[in-house]
C-alpha positions as CSV (number, residue, x, y, z in Angstrom):
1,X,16.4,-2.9,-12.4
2,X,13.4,-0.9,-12.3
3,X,13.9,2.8,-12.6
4,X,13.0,4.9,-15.2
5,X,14.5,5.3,-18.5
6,X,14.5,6.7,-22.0
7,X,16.3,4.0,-24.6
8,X,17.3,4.0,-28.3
9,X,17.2,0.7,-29.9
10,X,18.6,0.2,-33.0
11,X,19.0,-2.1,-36.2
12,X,22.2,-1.6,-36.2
13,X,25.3,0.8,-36.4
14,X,23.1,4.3,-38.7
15,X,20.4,2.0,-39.0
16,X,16.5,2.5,-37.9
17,X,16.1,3.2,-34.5
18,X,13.4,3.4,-32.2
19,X,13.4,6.3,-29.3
20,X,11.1,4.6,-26.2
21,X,10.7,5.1,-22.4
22,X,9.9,2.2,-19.8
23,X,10.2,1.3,-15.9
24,X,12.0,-1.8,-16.3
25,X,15.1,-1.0,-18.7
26,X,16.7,-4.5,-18.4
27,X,13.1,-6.3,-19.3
28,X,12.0,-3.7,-21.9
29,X,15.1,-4.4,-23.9
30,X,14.5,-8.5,-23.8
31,X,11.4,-8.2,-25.0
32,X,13.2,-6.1,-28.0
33,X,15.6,-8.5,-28.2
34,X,13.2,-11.6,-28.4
35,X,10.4,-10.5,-31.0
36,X,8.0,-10.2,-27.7
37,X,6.6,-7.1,-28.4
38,X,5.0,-6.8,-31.7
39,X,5.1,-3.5,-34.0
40,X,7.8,-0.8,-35.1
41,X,10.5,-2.6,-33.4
42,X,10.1,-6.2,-34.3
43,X,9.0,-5.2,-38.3
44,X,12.3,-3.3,-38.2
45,X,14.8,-5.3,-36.5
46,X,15.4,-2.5,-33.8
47,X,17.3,-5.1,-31.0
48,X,20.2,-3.6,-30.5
49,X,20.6,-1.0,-27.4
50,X,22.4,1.7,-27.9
51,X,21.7,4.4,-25.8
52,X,20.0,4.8,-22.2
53,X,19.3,7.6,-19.6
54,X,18.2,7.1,-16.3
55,X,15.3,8.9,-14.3
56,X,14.6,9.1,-11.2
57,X,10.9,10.0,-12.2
58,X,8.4,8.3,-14.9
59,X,7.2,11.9,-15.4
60,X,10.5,13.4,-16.6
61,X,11.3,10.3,-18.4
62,X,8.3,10.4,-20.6
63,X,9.1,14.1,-20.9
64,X,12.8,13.6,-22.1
65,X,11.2,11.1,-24.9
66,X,9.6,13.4,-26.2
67,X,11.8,15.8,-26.5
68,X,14.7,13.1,-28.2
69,X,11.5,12.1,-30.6
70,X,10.5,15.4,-31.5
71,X,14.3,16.0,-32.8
72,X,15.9,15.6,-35.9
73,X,17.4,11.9,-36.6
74,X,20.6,13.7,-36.8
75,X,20.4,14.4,-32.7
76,X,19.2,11.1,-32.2
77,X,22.2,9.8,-34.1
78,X,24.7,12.2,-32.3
79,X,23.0,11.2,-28.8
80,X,24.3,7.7,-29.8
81,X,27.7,8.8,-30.5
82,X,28.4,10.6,-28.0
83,X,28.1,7.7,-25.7
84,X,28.5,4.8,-27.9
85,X,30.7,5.7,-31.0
86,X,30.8,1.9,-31.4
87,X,27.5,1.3,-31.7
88,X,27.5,-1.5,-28.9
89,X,24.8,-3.4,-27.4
90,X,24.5,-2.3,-24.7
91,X,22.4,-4.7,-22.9
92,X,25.0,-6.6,-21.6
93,X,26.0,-3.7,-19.0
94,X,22.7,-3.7,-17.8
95,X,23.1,-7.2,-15.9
């Protein structure tokens, strides 16, 4: 699906996460997933999706990341709980 987004990936339930934005939300988060994309993620064992938010434009998409990474790790955190108080992978729901 390609439409804009703003994702948090995640170690795993509280653990590092990564705030990024992307056209392709569904092939973004397999490259997480596989070790594709080399860096932050990867070194960190961010794989796990655990938030999302669709855009309807790059601009305010890019915009919104920002915004969530220029936040306190508490927000982050309670951005995730709020719609994901499991702490699911969400990846499957994108298919």
């Amino acid at each position: 699906m390609k439409r804009p987004a703003v994702y948090i990936v995640a170690s795993g339930r509280n653990g590092t996460i990564y705030v990024g934005v992307t056209s392709h939300l569904e092939r973004r988060i397999y490259e997480h997933r596989e070790g594709v994309l080399q860096g932050f993620t990867k070194r960190h064992g961010c794989k796990r999706l655990v938030w999302y938010e669709m855009h309807d434009e790059m601009e305010f998409a890019i915009a919104r990341e920002k915004q969530i990474k220029g936040g306190s790790r508490e927000k982050k955190l309670a951005l995730v709980e709020a719609m994901n108080p499991q702490w699911r992978d969400l990846y499957e729901e994108l298919n």
